[in-house]
C-alpha positions in Angstrom: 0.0 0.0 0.0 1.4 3.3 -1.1 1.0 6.0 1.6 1.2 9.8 1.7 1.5 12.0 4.6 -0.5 15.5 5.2 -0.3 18.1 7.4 -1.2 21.3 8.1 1.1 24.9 7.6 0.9 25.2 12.0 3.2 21.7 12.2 6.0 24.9 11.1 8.3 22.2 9.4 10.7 23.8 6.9 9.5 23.6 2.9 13.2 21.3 2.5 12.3 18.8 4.9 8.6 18.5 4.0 10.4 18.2 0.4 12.4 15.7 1.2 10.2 13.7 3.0 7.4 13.9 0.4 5.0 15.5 3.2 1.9 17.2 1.5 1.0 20.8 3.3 -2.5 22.2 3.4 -2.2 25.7 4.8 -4.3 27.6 7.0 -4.9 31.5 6.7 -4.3 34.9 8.3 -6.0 37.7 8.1 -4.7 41.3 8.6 -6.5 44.2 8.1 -8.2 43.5 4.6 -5.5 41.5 3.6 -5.2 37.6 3.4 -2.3 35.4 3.7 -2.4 31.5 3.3 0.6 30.8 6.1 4.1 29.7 5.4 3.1 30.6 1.3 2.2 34.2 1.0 4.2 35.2 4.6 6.5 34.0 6.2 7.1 34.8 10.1 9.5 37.4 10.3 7.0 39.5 7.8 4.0 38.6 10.0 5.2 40.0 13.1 6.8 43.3 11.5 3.5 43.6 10.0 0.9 43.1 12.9 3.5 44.8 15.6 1.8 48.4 15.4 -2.0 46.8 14.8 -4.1 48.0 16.8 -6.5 44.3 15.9 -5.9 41.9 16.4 -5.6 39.4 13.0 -7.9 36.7 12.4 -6.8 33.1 11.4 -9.0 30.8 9.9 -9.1 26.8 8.8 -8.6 25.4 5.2 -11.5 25.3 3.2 -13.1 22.1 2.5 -12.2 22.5 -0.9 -8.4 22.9 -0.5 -8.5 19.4 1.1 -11.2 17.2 -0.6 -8.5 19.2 -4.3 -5.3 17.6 -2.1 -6.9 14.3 -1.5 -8.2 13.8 -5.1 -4.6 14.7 -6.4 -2.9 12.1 -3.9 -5.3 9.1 -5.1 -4.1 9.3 -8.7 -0.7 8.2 -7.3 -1.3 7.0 -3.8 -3.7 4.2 -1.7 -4.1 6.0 1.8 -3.1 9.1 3.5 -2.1 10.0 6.9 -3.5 13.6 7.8 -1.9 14.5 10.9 -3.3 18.2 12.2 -3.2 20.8 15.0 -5.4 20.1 17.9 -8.8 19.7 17.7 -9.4 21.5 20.3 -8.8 24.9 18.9 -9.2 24.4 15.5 -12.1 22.9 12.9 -8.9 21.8 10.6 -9.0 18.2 11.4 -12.5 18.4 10.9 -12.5 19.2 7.6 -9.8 16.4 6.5 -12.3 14.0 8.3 -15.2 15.2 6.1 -12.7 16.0 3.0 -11.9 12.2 3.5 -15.1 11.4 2.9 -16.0 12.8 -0.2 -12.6 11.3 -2.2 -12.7 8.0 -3.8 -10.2 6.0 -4.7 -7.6 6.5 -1.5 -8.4 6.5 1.7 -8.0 9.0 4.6 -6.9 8.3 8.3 -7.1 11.6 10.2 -4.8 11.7 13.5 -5.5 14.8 15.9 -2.2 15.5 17.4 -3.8 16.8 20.1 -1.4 20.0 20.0 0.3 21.9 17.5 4.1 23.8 16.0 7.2 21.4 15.6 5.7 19.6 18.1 2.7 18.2 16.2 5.7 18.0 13.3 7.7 15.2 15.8 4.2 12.9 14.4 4.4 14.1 10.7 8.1 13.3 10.2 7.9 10.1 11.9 4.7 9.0 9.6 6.8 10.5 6.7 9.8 8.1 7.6 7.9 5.1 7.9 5.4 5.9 4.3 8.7 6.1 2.6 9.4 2.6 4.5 6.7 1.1 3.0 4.4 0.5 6.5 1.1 0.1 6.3 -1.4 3.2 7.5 -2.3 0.8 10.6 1.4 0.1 11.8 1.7 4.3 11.5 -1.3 5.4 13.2 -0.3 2.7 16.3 3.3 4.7 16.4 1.6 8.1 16.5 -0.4 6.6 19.1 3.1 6.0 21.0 4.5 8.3 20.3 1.7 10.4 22.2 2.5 8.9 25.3 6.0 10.9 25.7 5.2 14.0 23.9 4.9 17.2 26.3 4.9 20.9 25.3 5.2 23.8 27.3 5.3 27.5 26.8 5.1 30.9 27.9 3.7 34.6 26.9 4.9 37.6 27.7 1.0 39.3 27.0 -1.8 37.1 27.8 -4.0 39.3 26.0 -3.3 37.9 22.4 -5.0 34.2 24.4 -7.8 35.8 25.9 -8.4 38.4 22.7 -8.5 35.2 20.7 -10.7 33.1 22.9 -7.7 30.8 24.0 -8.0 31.8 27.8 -10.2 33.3 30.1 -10.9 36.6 31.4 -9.7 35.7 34.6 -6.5 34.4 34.0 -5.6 37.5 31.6 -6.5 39.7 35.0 -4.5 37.9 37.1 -1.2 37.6 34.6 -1.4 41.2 34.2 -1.9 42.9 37.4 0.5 40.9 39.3 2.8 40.2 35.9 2.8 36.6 36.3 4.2 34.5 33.3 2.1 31.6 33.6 3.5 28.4 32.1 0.8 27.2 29.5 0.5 23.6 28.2 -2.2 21.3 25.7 -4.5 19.1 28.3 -7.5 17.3 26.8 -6.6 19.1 23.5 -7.4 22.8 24.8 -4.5 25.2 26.1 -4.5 25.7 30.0 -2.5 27.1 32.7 0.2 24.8 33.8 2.2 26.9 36.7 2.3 30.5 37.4 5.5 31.7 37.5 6.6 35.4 38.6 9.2 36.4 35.8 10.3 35.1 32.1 13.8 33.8 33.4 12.0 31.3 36.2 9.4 30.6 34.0 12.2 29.3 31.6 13.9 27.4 33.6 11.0 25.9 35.0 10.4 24.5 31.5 13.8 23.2 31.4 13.4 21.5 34.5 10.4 19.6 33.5 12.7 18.6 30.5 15.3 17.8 32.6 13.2 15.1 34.3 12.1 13.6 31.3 16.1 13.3 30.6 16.7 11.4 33.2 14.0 8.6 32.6 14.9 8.0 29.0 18.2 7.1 26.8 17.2 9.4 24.3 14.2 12.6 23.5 14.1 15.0 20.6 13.2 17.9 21.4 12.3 21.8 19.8 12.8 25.2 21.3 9.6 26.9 19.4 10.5 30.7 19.6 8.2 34.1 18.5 10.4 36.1 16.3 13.5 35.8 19.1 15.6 33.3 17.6 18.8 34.7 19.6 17.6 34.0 22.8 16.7 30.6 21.2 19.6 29.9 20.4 21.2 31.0 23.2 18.7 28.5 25.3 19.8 25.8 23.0 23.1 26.1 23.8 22.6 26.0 27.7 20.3 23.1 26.9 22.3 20.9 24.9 25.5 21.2 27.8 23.1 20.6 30.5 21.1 17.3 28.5 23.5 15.1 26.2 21.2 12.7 25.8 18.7 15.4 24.1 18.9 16.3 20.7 17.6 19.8 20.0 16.3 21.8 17.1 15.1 25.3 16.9 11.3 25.9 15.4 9.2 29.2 15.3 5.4 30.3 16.1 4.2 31.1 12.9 1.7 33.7 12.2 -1.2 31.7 12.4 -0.3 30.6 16.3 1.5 33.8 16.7 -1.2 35.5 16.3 -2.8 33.6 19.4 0.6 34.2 21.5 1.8 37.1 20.4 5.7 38.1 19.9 8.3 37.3 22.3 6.3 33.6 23.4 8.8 30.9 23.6 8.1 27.2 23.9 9.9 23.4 24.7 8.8 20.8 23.0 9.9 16.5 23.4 9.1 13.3 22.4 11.1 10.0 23.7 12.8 8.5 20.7 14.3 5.0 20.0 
């Protein structure tokens, strides 16, 4: 059985990589002003956050259309038997939805869906993995049950420096915005039951960092080997510069450095920095 992966433009995995590993993207939008932008095609990060830095609205993101997947799925069955569509969360976005329903309305391949449950490079640990083992030759079955690992050790965390990109965005409640900003918490966000909720509050960026690393850290010492992703907003230095602590503190991880893109950006605004791991073999 010949397989194909999908994803979606929020799994932020670089156009030579997706390339290489034959993974189809199906990008979402972003909306500023009157203008439209199909993410990671007509924008790329840096000109999103230069652009939306002195809005005074927020932008608006929105889903593929049904259309873009149910064209993507008809061009894949003229070469390929199945498809593994691996998307952002369900939880905050109808994209999963629509490859479900998209699925439905191709013949001649079919469609397995997975809901990664989150979102960034860290949803990309799933798609490069069901990339590697498509290109294997595995059957859809045998990937979906490594995704389904594969879940079991993946954790994300991150922090904002303004909550009120979240709460403007209907990603967190009033209350929590409050509280972050009178009392300038950082509060350590994470993905639980597919939704993004307050993990720890924290009283500065610096602690709120290292906390982050910490949990990593513990993670480390349980297993031989995680992969993990510093996910940065339009700070790559101080990325970097994490990295670098990172990788002399945790051999046994190896790090990359990914980005929020517009589309999640837009939710966490510039400045947000994230950790991202998965246990590897």
């Amino acid at each position: 059985m010949k397989t194909v992966v999908v994803t979606d433009s929020t799994a932020y995995i670089p156009k030579e990589i997706r390339d290489n590993l034959n993974i189809r993207m199906v990008p979402l939008s972003v909306v500023i002003g009157n203008e439209t932008y199909l993410e990671e095609i007509d924008i790329n990060t840096t000109e999103f956050y230069d652009k939306i830095r002195n809005e005074r609205t927020l932008p608006k993101t929105s889903q593929p259309a049904l259309g873009d997947f149910v064209q993507t799925f008809e061009e894949l069955s003229k070469e390929y038997d199945a498809v593994i569509s691996i998307h952002l969360s369900s939880g905050i976005s109808g994209t999963l939805a629509g490859a479900n329903q998209a699925g439905g309305m191709v013949e001649g391949i079919e469609v397995y869906t997975f809901d990664s449950e989150i979102s960034c490079m860290v949803q990309g640990f799933y798609v490069l993995r069901a990339a590697e083992m498509a290109q294997a030759g595995a059957h859809p079955e045998a990937i979906l049950q490594e995704l389904n690992n594969m879940k079991q050790t993946i954790r994300a965390y991150f922090m904002v420096d303004n909550l009120d990109h979240l709460h403007r965005g209907g990603r967190l409640n009033g209350f929590e915005r409050v509280i972050g900003s009178v009392l300038q918490v950082k509060p350590i966000l994470h993905f639980e039951n597919k939704v993004i909720v307050p993990f720890e509050k924290v009283r500065t960026r610096k602690k709120a960092m290292k906390r982050i690393a910490d949990l990593l850290q513990e993670e480390a010492n349980k297993y031989a080997k995680l992969q993990a992703t510093i996910i940065h907003a339009n700070n790559e230095q101080e990325a970097f510069t994490w990295k670098n602590e990172l990788e002399a503190l945790m051999p046994n991880v190896h790090f990359t450095i990914s980005y929020f893109g517009p589309v999640i950006g837009t939710h966490l605004g510039e400045g947000s920095m994230g950790l991202g791991w998965v246990k590897t073999n």
